[in-house]
C-alpha positions as CSV (number, residue, x, y, z in Angstrom):
1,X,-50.8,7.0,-0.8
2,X,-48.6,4.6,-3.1
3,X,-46.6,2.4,-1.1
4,X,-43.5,-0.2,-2.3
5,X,-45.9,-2.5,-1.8
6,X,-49.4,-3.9,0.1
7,X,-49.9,-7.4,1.6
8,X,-52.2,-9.7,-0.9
9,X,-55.5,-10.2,0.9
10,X,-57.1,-13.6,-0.4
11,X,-60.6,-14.3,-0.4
12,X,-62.0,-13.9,2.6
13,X,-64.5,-16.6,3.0
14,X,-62.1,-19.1,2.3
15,X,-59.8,-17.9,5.2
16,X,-62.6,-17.5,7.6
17,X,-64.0,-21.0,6.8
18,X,-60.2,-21.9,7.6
19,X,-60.5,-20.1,11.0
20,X,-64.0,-21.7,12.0
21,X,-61.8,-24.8,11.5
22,X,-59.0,-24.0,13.3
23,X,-61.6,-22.9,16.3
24,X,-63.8,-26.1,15.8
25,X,-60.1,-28.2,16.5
26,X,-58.7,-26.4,19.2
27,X,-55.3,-27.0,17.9
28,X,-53.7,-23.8,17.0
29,X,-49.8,-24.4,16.9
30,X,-47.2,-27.5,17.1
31,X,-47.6,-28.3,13.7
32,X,-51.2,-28.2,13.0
33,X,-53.1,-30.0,10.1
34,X,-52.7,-26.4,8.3
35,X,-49.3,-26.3,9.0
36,X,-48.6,-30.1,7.7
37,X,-50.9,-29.4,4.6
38,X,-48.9,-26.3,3.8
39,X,-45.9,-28.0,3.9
40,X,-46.8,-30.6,1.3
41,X,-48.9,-28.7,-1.0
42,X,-45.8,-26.1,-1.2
43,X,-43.5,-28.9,-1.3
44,X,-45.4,-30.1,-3.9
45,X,-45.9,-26.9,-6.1
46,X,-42.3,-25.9,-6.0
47,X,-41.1,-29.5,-6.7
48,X,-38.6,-29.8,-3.8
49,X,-38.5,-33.0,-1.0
50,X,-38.5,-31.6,2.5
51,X,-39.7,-27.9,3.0
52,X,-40.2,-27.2,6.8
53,X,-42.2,-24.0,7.6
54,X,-41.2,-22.0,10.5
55,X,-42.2,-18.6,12.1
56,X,-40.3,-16.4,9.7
57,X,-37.3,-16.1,7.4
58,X,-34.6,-15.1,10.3
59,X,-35.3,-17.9,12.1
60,X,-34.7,-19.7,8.9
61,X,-31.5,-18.7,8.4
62,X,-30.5,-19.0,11.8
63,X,-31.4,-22.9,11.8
64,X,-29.4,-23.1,8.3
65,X,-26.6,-22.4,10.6
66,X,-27.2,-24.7,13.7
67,X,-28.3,-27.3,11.7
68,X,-24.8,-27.2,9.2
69,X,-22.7,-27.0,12.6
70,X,-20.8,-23.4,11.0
71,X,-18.2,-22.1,12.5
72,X,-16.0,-19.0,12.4
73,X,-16.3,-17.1,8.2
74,X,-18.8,-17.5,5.9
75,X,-18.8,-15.7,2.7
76,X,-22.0,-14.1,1.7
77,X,-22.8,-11.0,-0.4
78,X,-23.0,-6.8,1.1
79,X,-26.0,-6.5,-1.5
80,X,-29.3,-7.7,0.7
81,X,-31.3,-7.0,3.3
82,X,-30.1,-6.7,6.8
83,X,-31.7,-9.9,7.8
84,X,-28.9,-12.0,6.0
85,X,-25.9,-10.4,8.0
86,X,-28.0,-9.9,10.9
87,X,-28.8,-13.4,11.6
88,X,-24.7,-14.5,10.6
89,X,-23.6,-12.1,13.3
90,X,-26.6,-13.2,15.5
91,X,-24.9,-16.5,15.4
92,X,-21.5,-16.0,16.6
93,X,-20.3,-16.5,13.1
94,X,-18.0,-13.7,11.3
95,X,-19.2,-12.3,7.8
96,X,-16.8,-12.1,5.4
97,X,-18.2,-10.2,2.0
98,X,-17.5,-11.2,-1.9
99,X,-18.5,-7.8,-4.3
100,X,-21.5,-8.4,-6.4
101,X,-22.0,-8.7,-10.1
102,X,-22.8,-4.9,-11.6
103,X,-25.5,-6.7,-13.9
104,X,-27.3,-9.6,-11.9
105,X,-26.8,-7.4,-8.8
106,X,-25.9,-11.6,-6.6
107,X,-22.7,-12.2,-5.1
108,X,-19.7,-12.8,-8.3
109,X,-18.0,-16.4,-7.9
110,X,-15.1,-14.8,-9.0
111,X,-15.1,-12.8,-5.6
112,X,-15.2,-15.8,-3.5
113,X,-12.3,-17.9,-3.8
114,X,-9.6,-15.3,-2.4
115,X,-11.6,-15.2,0.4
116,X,-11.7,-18.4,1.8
117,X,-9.4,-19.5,4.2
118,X,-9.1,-21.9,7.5
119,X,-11.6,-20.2,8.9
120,X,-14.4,-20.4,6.5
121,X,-17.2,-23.1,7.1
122,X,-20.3,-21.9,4.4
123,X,-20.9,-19.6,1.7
124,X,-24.3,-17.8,1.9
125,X,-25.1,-16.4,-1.4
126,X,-28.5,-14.6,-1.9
127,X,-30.8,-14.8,-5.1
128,X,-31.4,-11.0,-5.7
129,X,-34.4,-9.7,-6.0
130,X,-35.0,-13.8,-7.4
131,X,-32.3,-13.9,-9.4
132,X,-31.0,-17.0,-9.7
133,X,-27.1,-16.9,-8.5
134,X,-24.3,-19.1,-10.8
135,X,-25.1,-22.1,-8.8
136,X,-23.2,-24.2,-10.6
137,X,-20.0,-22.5,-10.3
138,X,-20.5,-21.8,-6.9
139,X,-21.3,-25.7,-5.9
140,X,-17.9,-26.5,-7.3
141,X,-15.9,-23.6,-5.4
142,X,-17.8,-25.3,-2.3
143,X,-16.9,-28.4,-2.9
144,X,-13.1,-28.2,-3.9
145,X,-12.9,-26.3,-0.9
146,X,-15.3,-28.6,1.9
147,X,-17.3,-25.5,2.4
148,X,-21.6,-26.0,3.1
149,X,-23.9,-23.7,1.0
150,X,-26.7,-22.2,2.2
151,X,-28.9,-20.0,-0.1
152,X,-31.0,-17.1,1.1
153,X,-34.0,-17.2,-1.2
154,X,-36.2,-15.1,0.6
155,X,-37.0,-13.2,-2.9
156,X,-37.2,-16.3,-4.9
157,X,-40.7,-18.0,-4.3
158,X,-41.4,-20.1,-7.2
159,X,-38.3,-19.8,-9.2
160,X,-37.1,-22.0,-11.8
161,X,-33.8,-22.2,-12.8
162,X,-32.7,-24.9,-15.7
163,X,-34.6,-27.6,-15.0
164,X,-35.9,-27.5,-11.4
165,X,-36.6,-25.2,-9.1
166,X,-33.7,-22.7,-7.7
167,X,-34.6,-24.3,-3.9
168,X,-33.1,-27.4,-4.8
169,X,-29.2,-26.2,-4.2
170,X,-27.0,-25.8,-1.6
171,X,-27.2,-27.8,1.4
172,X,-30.3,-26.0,2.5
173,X,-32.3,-22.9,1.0
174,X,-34.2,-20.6,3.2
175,X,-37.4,-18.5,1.8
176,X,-39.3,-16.0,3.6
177,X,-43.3,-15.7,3.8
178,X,-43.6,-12.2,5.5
179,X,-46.7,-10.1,4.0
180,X,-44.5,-8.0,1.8
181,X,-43.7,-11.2,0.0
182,X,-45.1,-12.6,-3.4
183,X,-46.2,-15.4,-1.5
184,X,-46.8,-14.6,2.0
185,X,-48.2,-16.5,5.7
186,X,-48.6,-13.2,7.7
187,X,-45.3,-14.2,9.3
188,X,-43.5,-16.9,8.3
189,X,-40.7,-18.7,6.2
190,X,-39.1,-22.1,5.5
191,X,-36.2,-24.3,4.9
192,X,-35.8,-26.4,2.0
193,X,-33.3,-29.4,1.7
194,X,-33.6,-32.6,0.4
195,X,-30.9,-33.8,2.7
196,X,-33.1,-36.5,5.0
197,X,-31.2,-36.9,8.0
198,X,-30.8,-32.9,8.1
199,X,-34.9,-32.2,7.7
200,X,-35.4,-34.2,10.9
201,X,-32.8,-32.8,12.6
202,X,-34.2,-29.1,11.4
203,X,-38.0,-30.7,12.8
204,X,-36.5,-31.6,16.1
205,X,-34.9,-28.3,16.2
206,X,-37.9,-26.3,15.4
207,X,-39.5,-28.0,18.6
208,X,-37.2,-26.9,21.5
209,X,-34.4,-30.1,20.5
210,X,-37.8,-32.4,21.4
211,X,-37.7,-34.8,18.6
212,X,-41.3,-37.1,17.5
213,X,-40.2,-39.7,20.5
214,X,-40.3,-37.1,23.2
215,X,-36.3,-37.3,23.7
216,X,-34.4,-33.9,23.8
217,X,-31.8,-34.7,22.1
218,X,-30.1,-31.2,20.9
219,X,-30.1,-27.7,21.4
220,X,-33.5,-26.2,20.2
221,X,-35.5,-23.1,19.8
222,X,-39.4,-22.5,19.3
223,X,-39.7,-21.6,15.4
224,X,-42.9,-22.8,14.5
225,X,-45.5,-21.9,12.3
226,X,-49.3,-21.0,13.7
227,X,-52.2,-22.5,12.2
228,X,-53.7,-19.0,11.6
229,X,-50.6,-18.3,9.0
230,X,-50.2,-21.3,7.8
231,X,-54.2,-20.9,7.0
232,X,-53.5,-17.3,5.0
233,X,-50.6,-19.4,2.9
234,X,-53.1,-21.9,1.9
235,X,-55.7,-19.2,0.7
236,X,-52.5,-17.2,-0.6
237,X,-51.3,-20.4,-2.2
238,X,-54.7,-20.7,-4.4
239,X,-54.7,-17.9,-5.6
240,X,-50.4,-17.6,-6.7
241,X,-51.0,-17.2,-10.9
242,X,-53.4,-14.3,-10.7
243,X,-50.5,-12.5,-8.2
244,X,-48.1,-13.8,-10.1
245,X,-49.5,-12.4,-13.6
246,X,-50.7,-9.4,-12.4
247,X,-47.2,-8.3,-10.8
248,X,-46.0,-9.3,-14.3
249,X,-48.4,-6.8,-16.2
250,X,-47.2,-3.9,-14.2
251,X,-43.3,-4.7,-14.2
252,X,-44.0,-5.3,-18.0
253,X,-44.7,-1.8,-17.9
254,X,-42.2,-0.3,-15.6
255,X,-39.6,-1.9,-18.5
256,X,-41.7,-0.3,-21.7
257,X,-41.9,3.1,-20.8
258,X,-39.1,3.8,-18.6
259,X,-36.6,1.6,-20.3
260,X,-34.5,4.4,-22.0
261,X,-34.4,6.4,-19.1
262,X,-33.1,3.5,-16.4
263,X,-31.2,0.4,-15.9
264,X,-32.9,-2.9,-15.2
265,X,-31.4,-6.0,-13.6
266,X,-29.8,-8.4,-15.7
267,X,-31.6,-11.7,-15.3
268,X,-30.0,-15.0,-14.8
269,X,-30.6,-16.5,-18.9
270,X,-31.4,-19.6,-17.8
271,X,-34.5,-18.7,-15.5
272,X,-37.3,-16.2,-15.9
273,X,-38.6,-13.2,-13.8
274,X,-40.7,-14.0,-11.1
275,X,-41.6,-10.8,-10.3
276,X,-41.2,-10.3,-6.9
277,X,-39.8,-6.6,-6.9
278,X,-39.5,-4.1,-9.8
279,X,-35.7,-2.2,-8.7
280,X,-34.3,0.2,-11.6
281,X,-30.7,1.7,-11.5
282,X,-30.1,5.5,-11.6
283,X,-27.3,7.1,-13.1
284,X,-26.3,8.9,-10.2
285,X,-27.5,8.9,-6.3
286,X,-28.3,12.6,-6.6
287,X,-30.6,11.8,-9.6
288,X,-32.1,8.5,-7.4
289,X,-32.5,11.6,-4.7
290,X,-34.3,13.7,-7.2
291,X,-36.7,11.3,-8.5
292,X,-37.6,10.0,-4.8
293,X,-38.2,13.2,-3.7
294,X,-40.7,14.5,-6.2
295,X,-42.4,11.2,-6.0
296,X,-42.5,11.8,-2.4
297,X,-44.0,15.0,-2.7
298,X,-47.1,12.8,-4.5
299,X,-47.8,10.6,-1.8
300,X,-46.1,7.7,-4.0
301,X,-43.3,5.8,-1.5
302,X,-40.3,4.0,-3.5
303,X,-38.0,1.8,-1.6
304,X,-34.3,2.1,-1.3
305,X,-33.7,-1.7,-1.4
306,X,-30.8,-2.5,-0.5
307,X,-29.3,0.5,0.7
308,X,-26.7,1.0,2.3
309,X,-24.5,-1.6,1.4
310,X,-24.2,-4.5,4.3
311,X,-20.2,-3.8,4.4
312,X,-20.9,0.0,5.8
313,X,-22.8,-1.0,8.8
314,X,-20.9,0.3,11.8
315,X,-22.0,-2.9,14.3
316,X,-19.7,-5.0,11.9
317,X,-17.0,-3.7,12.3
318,X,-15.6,-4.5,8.8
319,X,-12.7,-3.4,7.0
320,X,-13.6,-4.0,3.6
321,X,-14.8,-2.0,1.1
322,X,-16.8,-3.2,-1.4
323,X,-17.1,-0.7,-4.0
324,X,-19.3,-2.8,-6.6
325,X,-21.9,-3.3,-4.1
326,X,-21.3,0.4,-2.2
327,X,-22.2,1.9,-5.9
328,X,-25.5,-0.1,-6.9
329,X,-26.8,0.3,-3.6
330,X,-26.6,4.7,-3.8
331,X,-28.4,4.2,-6.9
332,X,-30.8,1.8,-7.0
333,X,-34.6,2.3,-6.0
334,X,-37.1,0.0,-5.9
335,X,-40.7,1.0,-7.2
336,X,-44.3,0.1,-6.4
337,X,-45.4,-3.4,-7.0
338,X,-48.2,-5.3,-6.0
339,X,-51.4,-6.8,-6.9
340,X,-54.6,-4.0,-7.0
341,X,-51.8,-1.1,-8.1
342,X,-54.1,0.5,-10.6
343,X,-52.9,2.1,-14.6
344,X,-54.0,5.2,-13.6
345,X,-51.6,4.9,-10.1
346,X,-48.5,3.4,-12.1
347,X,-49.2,6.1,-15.0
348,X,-49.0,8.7,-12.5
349,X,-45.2,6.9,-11.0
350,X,-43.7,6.7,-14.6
351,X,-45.0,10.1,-15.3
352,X,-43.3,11.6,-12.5
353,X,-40.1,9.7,-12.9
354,X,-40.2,10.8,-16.4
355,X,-40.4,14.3,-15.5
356,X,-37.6,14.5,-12.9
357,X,-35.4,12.6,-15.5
């Protein structure tokens, strides 16, 4: 079997030598030595001030939310995975959706204005697949209109864009370190700002509303990280280039041999690939059908990322239609990615598509 993708397994010595550790302290949650040395060597490599690790990437969001005091609207895009309406909804907040860009594939600035009314409080665009969005154009919609910005980033470990790293807009940015991740904790995720007084109140948060004096002093939840993750991170963290480089070699390839036969994204000019899913566009959702199925029939498992299109889902309730987003989503499939995916294996997935093309 050829699945979307496989969890990167790091050297195992060095993560059992973490464990003996972690059993020799006895401390195994509440912000471990792990945890804290996670925390600043990721801080660190991304180039960003506070980054606060938590148990996963919902919970991320969801403190995003508390933490900014929303309200009401937000505007977000219908293009993502369920996780970033989800956790809106969860909230008590009302999503309000902006049609996506038929090239990058991220929410259009262009789409946002007309939306916004009283009753907004925050936009909450998401970075594709790691594309970077139009930051810049969407920091001044936010701010000619008093609206907070919070960025779902959960594709875009390690992304630069211009001259930093994309994590350093909006208000806060939120990244997610599940196993299916280029960058992964097990479970896990994180918050990035480099707002001080909002990191400690996202710490105190994290820690039932119990801030470093002992004091509860607002709502809280329990969100943190384990030792045990933050451990796999560290190990996962070492050895980031070689995934990183590998995933490149085989999206490299995807592009070469099947680039007259499919659509890629359109990536942001101003940042680079960081290779964290390989999607390709279809012409048509009965030819997406076709290919699937015969790769299917090989054992070979594509993923229909992000299907169907947020605004469609019946919970919601939603009277819009959002017909950018409602196409892309019908045709676009995501294929096998990951570090160990052998030439042979990706010879025999072009091959296939090829032949059903």
């Amino acid at each position: 079997m050829i699945p979307v993708t496989k969890a990167y397994l790091p050297n195992k010595a060095k993560y059992q030598a973490y464990v003996n550790d972690i059993y020799g302290r006895g401390w195994l949650t509440n912000r471990g030595v792990l945890v804290q040395e996670l925390e600043r060597r990721l801080a660190e490599y991304l180039g960003v001030k506070h980054l606060i690790c938590v148990a996963n990437g919902s919970l991320a969001l969801q403190l995003a939310y508390k933490a900014l005091d929303l309200k009401g609207e937000v505007i977000t895009t219908p293009f993502s995975f369920a996780a970033t309406v989800s956790t809106i909804t969860w909230e008590g907040l009302r999503p309000v959706f902006g049609d996506i860009d038929p090239n990058s594939y991220n929410l259009d600035p262009c789409n946002i204005e007309p939306l916004i009314t009283e009753k907004t409080s925050a936009l909450v665009p998401v970075h594709v697949f790691g594309n970077p969005c139009k930051a810049e154009e969407i920091k001044i919609i936010a701010e000619e209109n008093n609206l907070k910005v919070i960025y779902d980033a959960a594709h875009a470990f390690g992304v630069e864009y211009k001259d930093q790293n994309i994590l350093n807009y909006g208000d806060i940015s939120t990244v997610s370190f599940h196993s299916t991740k280029i960058f992964h904790s097990i479970e896990g995720g994180a918050l990035i700002t480099n707002d001080d007084d909002l990191a400690k109140k996202i710490r105190t948060q994290i820690n039932f509303g119990i801030s470093g004096s002992g004091e509860i002093n607002l709502v809280g939840t329990n969100a943190k990280m384990n030792e045990f993750e933050a451990a796999m991170g560290l190990c996962v963290l070492d050895e980031i280039d070689l995934i990183t480089n590998q995933r490149k070699e085989i999206c490299k390839t995807y592009q070469e041999t099947l680039g007259d036969l499919v659509t890629f994204q359109s990536w942001n000019k101003d940042s680079q690939n960081n290779y964290a899913y390989a999607p390709v566009l279809f012409k048509s959702e009965e030819e997406l059908l076709r290919v699937n199925a015969a790769l299917n029939i090989k054992h070979i498992f594509a993923r229909r990322y992000f299907y169907p299109s947020l605004d469609t889902l019946s919970y919601l309730q939603s009277e819009q239609v959002l017909t950018t987003s409602r196409d892309i989503s019908k045709r676009i499939l995501c294929l096998p990615l990951y570090s160990g995916l052998a030439v042979q294996e990706q010879k025999i997935i072009v091959d296939t598509i090829k032949k059903n093309l």
